[in-house]
N, CA, C and O atoms as a GROMACS GRO file, in nm:
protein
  260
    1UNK      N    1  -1.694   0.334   2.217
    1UNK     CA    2  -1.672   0.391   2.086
    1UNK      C    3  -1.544   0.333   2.027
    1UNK      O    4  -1.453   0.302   2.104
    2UNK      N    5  -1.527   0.311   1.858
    2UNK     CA    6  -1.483   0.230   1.858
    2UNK      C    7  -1.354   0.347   1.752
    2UNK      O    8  -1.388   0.406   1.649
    3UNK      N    9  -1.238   0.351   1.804
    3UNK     CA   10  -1.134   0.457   1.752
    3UNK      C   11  -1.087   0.331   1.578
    3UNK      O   12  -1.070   0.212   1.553
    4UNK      N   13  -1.086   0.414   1.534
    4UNK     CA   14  -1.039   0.374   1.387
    4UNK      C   15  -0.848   0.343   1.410
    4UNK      O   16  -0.772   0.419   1.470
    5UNK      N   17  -0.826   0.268   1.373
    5UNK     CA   18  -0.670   0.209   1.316
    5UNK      C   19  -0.642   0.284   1.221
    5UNK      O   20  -0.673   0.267   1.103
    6UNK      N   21  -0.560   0.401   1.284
    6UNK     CA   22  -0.539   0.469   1.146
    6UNK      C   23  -0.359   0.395   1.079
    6UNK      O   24  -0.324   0.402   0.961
    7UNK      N   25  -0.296   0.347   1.164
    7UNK     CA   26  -0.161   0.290   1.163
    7UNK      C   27  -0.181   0.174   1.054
    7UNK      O   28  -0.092   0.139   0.976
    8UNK      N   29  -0.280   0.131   1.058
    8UNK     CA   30  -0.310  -0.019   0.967
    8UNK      C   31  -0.431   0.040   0.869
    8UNK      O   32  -0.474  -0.058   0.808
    9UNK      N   33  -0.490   0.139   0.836
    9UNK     CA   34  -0.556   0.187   0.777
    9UNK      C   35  -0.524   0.243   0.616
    9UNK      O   36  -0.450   0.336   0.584
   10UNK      N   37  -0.616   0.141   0.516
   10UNK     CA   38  -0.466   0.176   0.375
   10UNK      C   39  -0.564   0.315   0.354
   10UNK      O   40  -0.677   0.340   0.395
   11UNK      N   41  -0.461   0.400   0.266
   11UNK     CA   42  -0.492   0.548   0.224
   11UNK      C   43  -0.541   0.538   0.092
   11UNK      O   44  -0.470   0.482   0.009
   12UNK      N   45  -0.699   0.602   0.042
   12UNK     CA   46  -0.768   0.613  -0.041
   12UNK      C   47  -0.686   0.564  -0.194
   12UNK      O   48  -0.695   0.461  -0.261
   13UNK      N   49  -0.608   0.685  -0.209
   13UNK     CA   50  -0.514   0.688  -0.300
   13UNK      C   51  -0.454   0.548  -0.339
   13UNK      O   52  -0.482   0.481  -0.439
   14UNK      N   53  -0.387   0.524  -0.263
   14UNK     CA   54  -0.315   0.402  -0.212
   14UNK      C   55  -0.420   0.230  -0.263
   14UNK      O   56  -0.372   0.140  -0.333
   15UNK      N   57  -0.558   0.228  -0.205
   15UNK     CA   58  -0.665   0.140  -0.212
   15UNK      C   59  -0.663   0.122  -0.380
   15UNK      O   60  -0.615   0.033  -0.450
   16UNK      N   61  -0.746   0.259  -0.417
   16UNK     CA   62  -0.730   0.304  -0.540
   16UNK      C   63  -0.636   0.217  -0.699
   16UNK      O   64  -0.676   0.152  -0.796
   17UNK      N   65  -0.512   0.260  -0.654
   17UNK     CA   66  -0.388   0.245  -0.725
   17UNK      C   67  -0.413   0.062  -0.718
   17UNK      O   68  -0.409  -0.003  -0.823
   18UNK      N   69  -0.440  -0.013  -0.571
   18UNK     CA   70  -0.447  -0.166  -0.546
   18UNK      C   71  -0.520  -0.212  -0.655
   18UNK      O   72  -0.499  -0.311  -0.725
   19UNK      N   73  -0.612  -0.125  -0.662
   19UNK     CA   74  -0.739  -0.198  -0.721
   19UNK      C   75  -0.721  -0.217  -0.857
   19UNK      O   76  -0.757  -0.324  -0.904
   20UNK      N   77  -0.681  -0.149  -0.915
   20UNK     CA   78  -0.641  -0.142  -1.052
   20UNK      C   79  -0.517  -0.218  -1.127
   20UNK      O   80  -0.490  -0.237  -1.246
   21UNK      N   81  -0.455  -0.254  -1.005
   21UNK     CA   82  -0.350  -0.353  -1.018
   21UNK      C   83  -0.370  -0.480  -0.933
   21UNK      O   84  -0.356  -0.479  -0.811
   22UNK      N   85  -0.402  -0.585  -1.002
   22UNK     CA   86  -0.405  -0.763  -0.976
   22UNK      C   87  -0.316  -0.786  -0.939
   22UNK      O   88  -0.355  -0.806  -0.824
   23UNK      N   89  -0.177  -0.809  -0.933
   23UNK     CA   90  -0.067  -0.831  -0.912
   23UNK      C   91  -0.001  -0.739  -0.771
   23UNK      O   92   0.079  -0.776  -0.685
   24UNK      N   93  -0.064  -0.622  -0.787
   24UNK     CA   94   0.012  -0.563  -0.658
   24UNK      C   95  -0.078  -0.612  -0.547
   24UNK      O   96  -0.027  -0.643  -0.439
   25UNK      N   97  -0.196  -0.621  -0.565
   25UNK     CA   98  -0.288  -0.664  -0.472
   25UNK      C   99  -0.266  -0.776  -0.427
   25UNK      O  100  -0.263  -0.801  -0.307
   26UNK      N  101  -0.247  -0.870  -0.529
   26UNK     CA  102  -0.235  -0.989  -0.452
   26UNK      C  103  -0.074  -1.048  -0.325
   26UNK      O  104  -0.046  -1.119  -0.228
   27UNK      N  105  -0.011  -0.940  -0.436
   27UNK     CA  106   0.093  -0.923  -0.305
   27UNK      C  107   0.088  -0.915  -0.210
   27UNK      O  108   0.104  -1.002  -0.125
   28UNK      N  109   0.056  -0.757  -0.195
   28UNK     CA  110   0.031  -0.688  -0.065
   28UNK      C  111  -0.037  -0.747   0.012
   28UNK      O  112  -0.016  -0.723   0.130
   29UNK      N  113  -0.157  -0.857  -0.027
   29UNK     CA  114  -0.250  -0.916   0.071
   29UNK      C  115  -0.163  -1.084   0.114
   29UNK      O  116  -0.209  -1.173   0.185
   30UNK      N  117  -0.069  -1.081   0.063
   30UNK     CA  118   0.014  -1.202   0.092
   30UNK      C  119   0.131  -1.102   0.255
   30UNK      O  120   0.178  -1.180   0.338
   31UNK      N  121   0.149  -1.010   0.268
   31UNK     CA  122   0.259  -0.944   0.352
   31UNK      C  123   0.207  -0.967   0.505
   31UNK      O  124   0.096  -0.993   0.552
   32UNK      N  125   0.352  -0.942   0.568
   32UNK     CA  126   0.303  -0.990   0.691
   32UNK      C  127   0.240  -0.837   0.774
   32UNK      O  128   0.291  -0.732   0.734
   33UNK      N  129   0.136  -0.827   0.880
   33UNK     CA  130   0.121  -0.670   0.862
   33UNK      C  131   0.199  -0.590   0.894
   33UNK      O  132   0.181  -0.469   0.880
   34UNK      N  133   0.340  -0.660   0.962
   34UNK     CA  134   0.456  -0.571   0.978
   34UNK      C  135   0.495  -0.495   0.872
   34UNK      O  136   0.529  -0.380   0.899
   35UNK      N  137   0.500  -0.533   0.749
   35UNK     CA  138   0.539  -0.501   0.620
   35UNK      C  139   0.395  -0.454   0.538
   35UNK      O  140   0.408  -0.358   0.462
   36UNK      N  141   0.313  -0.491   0.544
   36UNK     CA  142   0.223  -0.371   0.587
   36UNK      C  143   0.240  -0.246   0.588
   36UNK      O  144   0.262  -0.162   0.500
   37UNK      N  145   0.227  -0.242   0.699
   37UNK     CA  146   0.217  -0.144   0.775
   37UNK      C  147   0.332  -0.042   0.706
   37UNK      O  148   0.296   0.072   0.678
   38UNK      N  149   0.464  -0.081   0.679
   38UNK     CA  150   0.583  -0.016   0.630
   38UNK      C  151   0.522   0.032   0.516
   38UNK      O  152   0.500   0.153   0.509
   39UNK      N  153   0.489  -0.046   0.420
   39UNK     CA  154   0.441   0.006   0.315
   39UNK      C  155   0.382   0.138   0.298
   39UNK      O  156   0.420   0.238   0.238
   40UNK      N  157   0.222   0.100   0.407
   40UNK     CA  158   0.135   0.204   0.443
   40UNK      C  159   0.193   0.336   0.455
   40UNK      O  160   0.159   0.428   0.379
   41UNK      N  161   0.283   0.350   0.551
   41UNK     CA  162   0.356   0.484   0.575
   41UNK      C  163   0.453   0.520   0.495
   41UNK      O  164   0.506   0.626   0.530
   42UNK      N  165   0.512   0.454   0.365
   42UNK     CA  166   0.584   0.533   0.272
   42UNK      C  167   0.482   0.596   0.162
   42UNK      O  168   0.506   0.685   0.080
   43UNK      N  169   0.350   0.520   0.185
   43UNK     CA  170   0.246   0.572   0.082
   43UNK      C  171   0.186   0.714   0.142
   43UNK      O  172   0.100   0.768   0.073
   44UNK      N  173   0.221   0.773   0.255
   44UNK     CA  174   0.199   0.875   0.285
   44UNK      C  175   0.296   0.998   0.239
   44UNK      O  176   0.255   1.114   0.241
   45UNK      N  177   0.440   0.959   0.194
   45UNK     CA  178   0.497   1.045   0.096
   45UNK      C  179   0.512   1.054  -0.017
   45UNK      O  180   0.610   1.106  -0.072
   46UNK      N  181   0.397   0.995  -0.079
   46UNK     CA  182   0.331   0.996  -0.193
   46UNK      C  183   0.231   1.122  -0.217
   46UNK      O  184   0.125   1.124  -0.156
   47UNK      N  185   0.269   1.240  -0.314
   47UNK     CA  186   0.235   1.340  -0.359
   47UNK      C  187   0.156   1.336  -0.452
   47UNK      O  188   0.082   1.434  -0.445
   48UNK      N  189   0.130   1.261  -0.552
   48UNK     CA  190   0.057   1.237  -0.698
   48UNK      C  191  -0.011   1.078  -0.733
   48UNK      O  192   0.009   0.961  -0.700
   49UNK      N  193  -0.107   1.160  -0.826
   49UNK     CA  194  -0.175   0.992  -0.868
   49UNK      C  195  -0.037   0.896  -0.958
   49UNK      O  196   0.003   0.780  -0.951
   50UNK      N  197  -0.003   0.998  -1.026
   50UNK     CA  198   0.109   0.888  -1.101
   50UNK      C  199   0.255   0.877  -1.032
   50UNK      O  200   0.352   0.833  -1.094
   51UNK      N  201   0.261   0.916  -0.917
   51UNK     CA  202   0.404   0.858  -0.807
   51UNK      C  203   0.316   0.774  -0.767
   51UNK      O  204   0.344   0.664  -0.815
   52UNK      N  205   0.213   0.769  -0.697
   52UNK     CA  206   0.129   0.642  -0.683
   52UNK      C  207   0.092   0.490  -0.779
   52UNK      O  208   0.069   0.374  -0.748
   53UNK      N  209   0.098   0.535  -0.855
   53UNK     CA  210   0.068   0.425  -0.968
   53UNK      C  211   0.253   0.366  -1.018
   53UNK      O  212   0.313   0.263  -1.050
   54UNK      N  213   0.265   0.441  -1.007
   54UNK     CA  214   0.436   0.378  -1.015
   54UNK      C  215   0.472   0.323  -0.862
   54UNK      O  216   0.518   0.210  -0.845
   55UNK      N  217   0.450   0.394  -0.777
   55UNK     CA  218   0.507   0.287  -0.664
   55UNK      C  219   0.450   0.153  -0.670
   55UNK      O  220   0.519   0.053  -0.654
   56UNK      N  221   0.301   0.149  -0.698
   56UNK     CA  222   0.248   0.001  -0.699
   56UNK      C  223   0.219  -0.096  -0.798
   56UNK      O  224   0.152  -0.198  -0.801
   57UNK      N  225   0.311  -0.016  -0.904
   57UNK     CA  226   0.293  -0.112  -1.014
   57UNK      C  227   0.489  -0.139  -0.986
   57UNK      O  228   0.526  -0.204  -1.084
   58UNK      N  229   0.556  -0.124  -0.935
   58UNK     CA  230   0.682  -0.190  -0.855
   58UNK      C  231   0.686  -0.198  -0.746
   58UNK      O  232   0.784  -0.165  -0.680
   59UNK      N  233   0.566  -0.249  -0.694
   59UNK     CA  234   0.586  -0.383  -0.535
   59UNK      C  235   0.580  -0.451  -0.559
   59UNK      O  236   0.478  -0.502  -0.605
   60UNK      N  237   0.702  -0.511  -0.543
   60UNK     CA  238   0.757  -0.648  -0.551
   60UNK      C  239   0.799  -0.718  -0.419
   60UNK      O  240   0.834  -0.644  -0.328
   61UNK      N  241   0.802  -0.825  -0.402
   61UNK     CA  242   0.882  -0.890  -0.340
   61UNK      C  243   1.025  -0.859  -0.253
   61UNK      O  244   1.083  -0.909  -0.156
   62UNK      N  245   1.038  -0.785  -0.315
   62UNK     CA  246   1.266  -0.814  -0.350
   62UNK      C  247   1.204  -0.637  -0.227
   62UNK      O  248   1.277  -0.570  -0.153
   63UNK      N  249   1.123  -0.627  -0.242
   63UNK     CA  250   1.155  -0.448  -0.245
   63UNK      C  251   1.137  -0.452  -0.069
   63UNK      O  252   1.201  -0.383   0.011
   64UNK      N  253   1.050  -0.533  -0.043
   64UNK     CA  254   0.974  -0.532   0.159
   64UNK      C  255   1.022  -0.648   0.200
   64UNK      O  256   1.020  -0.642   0.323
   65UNK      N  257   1.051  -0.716   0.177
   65UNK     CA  258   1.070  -0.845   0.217
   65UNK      C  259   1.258  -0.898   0.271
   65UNK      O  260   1.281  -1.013   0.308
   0.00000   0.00000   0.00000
């Protein structure tokens, strides 16, 4: 049986917010999954659709890297 990655697993919300943004996406799919992964788990103290949409419409570069 095959246990799900929840550590590397992006959060609905989170997918969501990617999708709608070209630019954050293409980022994020440029990161190494160390940074990743970091990401992933600050998106879990994410409370709202629009703290969400603001965190990923400013991932940048400068910010994980």
């Amino acid at each position: 049986m095959h246990t799900p990655d929840t550590e590397n697993e992006i959060p609905l919300g989170f997918s969501m917010a990617l999708a709608k943004n070209n630019a954050a996406m293409s980022y994020f799919s440029t990161l190494t999954p160390a940074h990743r992964r970091e990401i992933i788990a600050h998106t879990h103290t994410i409370r709202s659709k629009e703290e969400m949409d603001k965190f990923v419409s400013n991932l940048d570069k400068t910010m994980w890297i």
